[in-house]
C-alpha positions in Angstrom: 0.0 0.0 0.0 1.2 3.7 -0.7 1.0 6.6 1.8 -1.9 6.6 3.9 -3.2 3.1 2.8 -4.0 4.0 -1.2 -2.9 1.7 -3.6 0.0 2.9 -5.8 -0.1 1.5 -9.3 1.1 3.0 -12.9 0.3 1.3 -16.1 2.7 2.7 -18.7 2.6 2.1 -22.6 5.4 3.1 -24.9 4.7 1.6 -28.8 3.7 -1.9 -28.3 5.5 -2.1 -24.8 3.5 -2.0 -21.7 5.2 -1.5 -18.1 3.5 -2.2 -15.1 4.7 -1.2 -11.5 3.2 -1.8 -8.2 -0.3 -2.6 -7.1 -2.0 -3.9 -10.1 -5.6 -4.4 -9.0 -9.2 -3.3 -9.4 -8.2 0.5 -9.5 -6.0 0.0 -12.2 -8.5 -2.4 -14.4 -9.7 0.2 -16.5 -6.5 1.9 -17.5 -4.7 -1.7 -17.8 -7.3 -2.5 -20.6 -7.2 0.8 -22.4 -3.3 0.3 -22.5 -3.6 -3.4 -23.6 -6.2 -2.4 -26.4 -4.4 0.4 -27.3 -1.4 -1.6 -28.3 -3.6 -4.3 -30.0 -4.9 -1.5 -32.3 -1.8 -0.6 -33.2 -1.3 -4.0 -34.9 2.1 -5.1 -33.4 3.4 -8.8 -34.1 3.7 -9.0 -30.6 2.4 -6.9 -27.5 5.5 -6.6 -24.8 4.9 -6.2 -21.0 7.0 -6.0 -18.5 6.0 -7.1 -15.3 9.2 -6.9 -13.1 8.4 -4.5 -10.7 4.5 -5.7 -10.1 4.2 -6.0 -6.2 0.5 -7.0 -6.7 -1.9 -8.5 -9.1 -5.4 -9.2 -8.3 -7.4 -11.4 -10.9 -9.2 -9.6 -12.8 -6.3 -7.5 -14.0 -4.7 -10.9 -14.9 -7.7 -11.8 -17.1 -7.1 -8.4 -18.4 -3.6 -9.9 -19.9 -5.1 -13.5 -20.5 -8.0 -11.6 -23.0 -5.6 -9.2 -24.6 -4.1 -13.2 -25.4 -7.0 -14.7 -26.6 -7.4 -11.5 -29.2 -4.0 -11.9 -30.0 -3.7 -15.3 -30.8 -6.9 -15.6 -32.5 -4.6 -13.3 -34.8 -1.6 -14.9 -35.6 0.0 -12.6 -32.9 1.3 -12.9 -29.6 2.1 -11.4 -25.5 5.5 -11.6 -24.9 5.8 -10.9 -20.6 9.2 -10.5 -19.3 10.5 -10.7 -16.1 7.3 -11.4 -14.2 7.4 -10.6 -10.6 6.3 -13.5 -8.2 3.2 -11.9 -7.9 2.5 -12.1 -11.3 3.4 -15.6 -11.0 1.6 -16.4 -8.1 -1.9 -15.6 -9.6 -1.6 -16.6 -13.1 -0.3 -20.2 -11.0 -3.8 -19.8 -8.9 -5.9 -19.4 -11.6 -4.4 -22.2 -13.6 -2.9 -20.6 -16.1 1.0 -22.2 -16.0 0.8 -22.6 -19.7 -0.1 -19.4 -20.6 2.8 -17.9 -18.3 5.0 -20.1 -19.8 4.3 -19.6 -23.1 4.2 -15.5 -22.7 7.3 -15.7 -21.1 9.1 -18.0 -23.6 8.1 -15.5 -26.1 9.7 -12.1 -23.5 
């Protein structure tokens, strides 16, 4: 938590790069998908996002990345996530989604 109990988040996007640091939860849904569709519009072989310095994720900011996925793939195009922080890790592993961290991260 940031000063005085708020959540600190940022959701960045440079080109087809987007960097997320901190708390990434509910507060941040909103301008997680803009970022993510953002990028998708731009048509890039491959959307990058770096989750090193994520402290938090909460679930439905993962399905965020999991749909920006599905829309990808269904396109011949891919996520590529490096250096996902254990949070990161920990929810897309509680959700059941191993395969689609491995398979973003092979591609990071």
């Amino acid at each position: 938590m940031g000063a005085g109990g708020a959540s600190t988040a940022e959701v960045e996007r440079a080109g087809a790069r987007v960097c997320l640091r901190g708390e990434i939860d509910l507060t941040v849904r909103d301008a997680l998908r803009s970022s993510l569709d953002d990028v998708i519009r731009a048509d890039p072989d491959t959307l990058h996002i770096d989750a090193a310095e994520v402290s938090f994720m909460d679930s439905a900011c993962a399905w965020e990345i999991r749909r920006a996925c599905s829309v990808l793939d269904a396109t011949g195009r891919g996520v590529a996530l490096s250096r996902p922080a254990p949070a990161v890790v920990l929810v897309f592993s509680a959700l059941g989604w191993r395969d689609v961290l491995a398979a973003m991260t092979a591609a990071g």
